[in-house]
N, C-alpha and C positions, 0 to 999 in steps of 0.2 A: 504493500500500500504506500500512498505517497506522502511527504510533507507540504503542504500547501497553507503559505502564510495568507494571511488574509491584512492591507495596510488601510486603515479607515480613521477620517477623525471622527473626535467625539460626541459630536453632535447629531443626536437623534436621526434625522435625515439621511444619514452617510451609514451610520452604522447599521439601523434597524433592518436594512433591506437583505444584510449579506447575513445575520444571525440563522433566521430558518435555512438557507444554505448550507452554513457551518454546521448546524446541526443533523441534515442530512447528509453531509459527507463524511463526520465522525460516523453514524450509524451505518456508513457502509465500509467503514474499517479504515479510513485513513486519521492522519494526524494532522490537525489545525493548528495553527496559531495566529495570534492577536499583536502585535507590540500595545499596549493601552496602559491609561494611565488609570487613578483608582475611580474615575468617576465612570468609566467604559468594564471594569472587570468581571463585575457580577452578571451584568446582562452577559458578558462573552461566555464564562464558564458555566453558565446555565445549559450553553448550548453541547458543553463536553468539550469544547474548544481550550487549548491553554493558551495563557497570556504570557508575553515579555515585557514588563515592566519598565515603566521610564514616570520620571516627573518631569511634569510639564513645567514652562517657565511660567511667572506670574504674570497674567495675562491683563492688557487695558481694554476697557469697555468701551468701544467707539459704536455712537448709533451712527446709521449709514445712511444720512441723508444728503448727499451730495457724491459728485462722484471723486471731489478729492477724499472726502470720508472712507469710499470705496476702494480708494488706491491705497491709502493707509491701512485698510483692515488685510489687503492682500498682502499689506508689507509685514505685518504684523504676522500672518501665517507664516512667511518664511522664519522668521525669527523665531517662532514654535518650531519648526521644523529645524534651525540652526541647534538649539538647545537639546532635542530629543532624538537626534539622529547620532550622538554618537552610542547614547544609549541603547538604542536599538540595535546596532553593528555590533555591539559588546555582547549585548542580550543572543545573536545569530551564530556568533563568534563557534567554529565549527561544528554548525548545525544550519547549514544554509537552505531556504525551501529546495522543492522540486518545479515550484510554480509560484509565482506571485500574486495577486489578486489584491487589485488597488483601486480605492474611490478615486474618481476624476481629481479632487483635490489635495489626497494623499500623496502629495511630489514624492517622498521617500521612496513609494513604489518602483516607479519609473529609475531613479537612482540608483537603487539597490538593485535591479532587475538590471542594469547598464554594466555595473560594478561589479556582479558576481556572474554574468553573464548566463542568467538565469530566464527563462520565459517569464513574458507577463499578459492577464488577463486587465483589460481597463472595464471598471464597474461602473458607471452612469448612473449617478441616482437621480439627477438632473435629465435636461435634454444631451442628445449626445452629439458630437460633432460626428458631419458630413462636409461633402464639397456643398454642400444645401445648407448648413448652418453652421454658423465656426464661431461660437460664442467668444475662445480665443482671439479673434481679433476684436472685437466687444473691450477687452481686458488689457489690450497690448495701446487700441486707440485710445482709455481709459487713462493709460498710464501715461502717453506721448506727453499732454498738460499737466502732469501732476509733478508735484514739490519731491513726491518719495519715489522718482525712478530712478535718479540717479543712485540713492542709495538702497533701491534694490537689485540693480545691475551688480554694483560693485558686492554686495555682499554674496547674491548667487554666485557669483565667479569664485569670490572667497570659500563659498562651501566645497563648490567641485572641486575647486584646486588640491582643498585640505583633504577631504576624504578620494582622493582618486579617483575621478568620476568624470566620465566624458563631457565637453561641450553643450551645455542647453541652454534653453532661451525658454522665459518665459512663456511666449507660444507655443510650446511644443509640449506643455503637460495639459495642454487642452485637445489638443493632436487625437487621433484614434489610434490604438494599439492595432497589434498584429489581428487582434480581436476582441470583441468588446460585448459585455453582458449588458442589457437598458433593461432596466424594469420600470417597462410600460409596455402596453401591447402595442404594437406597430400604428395602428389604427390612429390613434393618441397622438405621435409624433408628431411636430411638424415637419416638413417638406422629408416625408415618409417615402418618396420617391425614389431620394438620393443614396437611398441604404442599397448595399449589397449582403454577402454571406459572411463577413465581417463582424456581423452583428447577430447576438441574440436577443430578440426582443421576447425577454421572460414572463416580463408587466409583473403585478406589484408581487412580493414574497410573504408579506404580511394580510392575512385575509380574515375577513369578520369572524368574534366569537362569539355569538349571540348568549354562549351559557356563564358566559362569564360577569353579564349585569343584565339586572334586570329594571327595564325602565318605568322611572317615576309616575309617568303621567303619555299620553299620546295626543295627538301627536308632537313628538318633541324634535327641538330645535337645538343644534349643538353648534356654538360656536369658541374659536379656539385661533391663537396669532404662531404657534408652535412653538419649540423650545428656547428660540434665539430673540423674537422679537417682544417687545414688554412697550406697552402702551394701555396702560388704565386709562387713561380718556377713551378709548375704543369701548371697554368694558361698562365704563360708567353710562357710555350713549346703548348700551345695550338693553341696559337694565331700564333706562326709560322708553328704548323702541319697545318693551316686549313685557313690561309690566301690564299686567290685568289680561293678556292675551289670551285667547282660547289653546292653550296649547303650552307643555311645558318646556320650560331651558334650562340648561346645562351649560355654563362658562367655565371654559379651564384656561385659568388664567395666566399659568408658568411661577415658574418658580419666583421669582425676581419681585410679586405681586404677594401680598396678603390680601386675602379676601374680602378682609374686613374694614379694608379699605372703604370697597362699594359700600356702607353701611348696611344697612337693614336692608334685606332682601325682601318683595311680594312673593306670595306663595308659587306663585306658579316659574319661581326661578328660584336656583341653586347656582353656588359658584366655587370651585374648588382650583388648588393649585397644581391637582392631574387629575385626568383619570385615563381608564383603561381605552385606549383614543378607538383603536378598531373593536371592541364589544361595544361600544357607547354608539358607534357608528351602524353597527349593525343594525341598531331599534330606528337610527334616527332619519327623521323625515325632510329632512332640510341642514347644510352643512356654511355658516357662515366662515370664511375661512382665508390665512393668508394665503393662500393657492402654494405653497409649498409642494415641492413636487410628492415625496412621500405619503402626505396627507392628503393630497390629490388624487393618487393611487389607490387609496385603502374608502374614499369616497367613492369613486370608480366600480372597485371592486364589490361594495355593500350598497351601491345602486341609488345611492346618496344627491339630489340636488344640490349645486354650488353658490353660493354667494362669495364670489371671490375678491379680495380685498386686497391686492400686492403691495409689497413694502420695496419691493427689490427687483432689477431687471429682469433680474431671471425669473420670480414671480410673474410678473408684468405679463412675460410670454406664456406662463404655463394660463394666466387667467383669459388673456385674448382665443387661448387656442380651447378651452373652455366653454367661450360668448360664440367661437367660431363653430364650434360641434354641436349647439343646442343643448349641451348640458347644466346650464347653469348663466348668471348674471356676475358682470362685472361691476365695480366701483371704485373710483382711488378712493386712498383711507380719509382723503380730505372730506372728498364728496357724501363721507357715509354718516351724513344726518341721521335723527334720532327716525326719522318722519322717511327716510329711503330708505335706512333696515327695514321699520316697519310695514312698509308695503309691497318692497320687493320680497321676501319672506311669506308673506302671506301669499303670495301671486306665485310661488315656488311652491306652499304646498297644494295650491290647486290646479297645480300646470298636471294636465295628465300627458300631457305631449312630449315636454320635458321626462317625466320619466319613462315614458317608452324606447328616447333614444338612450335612458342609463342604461335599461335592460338590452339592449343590443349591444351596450357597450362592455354591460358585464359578461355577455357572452364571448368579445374578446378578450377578455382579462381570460375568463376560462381556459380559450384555447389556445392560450400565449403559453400558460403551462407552470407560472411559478418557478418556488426553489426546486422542485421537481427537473424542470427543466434544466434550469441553472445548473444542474449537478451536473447532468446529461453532457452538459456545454464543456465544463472543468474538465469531466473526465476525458473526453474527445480529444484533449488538449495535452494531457500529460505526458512528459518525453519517457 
C-alpha cells in the first residue's frame, strides 16, 4: 500500500473536502498523512489519517476589503508557509510520500513534490484553472499595484533558494497539475468546456446527515458567512429581516462572534457559534450564505436554495454562476437590507422552479461520484 501525504490549510474550506477521502483510502489499507497544526489535528485523525506536526506562526487578522488588503493577506500566507515548511521537511525527513495531494493554496505541495521529485495531485476546493479560467492571473494582476510585491518576490526567491527548490513564480501555484481533483460536478463549473481528462470533477465529498439534527421548526432558514469571515452587522440585519416570520432560523455565526451579542432573540430564531453545517443543511429550506465554495457544495448536494452574499472575488464568481444556473439569488453584503433578506427569502421558499433545477443538480453531485471517486482518481495515479 502507499504513503500519500495529503498538504491542506486550515481553514475549513480546504480541509473539509479531502477528510472523507482520507478516510477512505486509510480503509482501503494505505497510509495518510496531514503536516497540520493543532487547530486541523482532531478533524484529521478522526479520519485514521496521521499528522506531522508544525506550529504555525502568529498570525495578523486583515479583513479583505480592498485588493491591496488582498495582496497583503497572500503575502501573509507565504510567511505561514516560510515559518512551517521547515517543519514539515523535518517532520518527512526519510519518510517521503509516494504521492502528494495539495489544496490549490497549499504552495508547500507543489514544493515539496519539485524537491523530492515526487508526483503530485492539485485539489480545487475553489474553481479550478483552465485555458477558460486562470484565477492566477486575477492574483498576479492583483499584485502588479500592490505595496507587498516586491516583498513577496524577494522572499519567494529567499524560500527556494534556502530549501532547494526549483524556480517558481507566483503564477504557477494556480497553474493545473499533471492532474487535478474539483469537487464540484462539472455541471457547476464555469466555462466547463475548457476541461479535459486532467481533471476529476468529484463535486462535493461532504454530503447531508439528516440523523445527525433534528430541526426546530419548518420550514427553516439557515444562514451562515463560514469560518473566515465575521461581520455581526450581517447577523444583527438578520434577526430583524426574519423576526416574527413564519418559519424558523438558525445563524451560525463563527467563532470570532458571541451570540449574545445579537441580544435577545424572537422565538422563531436561534443563533449559535456552529453547528453541524451539512445535517442543519439537510432539513433546510432556504441557505443565506457567503457562497463559499464548500458551502456551496454541500447546498448543492442537500438541494438547498441560495441567497448568496460574496465577500470575496472568488465568492463573487461562485454566487454569479449560482444567479446564472437558476439556483438561487444574489446580493452584495452592502445591498443586503433588512427589507431584501426578507423578501428574497421568502420568494426562495416558494420558488418551486428554483428547486426543480436543485434537484437536477443534485443529480449531478450524484453522478460526479464523491470521495468514492476521488479514491478511484489517487489510486489511478500511484507510481
Amino acid at each position: 500500500m502507499a504513503h500519500i501525504a495529503f498538504i491542506s490549510l486550515a481553514e475549513s474550506g480546504h480541509l473539509n473536502p479531502t477528510l472523507p477521502i482520507a478516510a477512505e483510502l486509510v480503509a482501503c489499507g494505505h497510509r495518510v498523512t496531514f503536516p497540520a497544526d493543532d487547530a486541523m489535528a482532531a478533524r484529521i485523525r478522526a479520519t485514521g489519517a496521521q499528522t506531522i506536526p508544525y506550529v504555525p506562526a502568529p498570525a495578523e487578522t486583515i479583513v479583505i476589503d480592498s485588493m491591496d488588503a488582498a495582496a497583503r493577506a497572500t503575502l501573509n500566507m507565504l510567511k505561514q508557509l516560510e515559518h512551517a515548511l521547515p517543519q514539515i521537511e523535518a517532520g518527512y525527513a526519510g519518510d517521503h510520500p509516494d504521492l502528494i495531494v495539495n489544496d490549490w493554496l497549499a504552495w508547500d505541495g507543489p514544493m515539496l513534490a519539485a524537491k523530492w521529485h515526487t508526483p503530485r495531485i492539485q485539489s480545487w476546493s475553489s474553481f479550478a484553472a483552465s485555458e477558460g479560467y486562470d484565477f492566477g492571473k486575477f492574483i498576479v494582476d492583483m499584485f502588479a499595484g500592490s505595496s507587498s510585491k516586491a516583498e513577496f518576490d524577494t522572499l519567494l526567491t529567499a524560500i527556494l533558494e534556502r530549501h532547494g527548490i526549483p524556480s517558481m513564480e507566483l503564477h504557477d501555484f494556480y497553474k493545473p497539475a499533471d492532474f487535478n481533483l474539483v469537487y464540484q460536478p462539472k455541471a457547476f463549473h464555469v466555462h466547463n468546456e475548457t476541461f479535459d481528462d486532467r481533471y476529476a470533477f468529484v463535486g462535493p465529498t461532504n454530503l447531508p446527515e439528516p440523523q445527525d439534527y433534528t430541526p426546530p421548526g419548518r420550514p427553516l432558514v439557515y444562514a451562515a458567512l463560514g469560518t473566515i469571515i465575521s461581520d455581526p452587522d450581517f447577523f444583527h440585519t438578520c434577526v430583524q429581516a426574519f423576526a416574527g416570520q413564519p418559519y424558523h432560523v438558525v445563524l451560525s455565526v463563527g467563532r470570532a462572534i458571541d451570540p449574545a451579542v445579537l441580544g435577545p432573540l424572537p422565538d422563531n430564531i436561534e443563533a449559535h457559534q456552529f453547528v453541524p453545517q451539512t445535517s442543519v443543511l439537510a432539513h433546510a429550506d432556504a441557505f443565506v450564505t457567503h457562497a463559499g465554495m464548500n458551502s456551496t457544495m454541500e447546498a448543492l448536494a442537500a438541494g438547498v436554495p441560495m441567497l448568496a452574499l460574496p465577500y470575496t472575488p472568488e465568492q463573487q464568481t461562485t454566487a454569479e454562476r449560482i444567479a446564472e444556473l437558476g439556483l438561487g439569488h444574489t446580493l452584495t453584503p452592502t445591498d443586503a437590507t433588512a427589507d431584501q433578506l426578507r423578501t428574497i427569502v421568502a420568494d426562495l421558499l416558494d420558488d418551486t422552479v428554483t428547486r426543480q433545477r436543485h434537484t437536477a443538480m443534485q443529480e449531478e453531485v450524484r453522478r460526479a461520484g464523491g470521495a468514492p471517486a476521488a479514491v478511484d482518481a489517487i489510486e489511478a495515479r500511484l507510481p
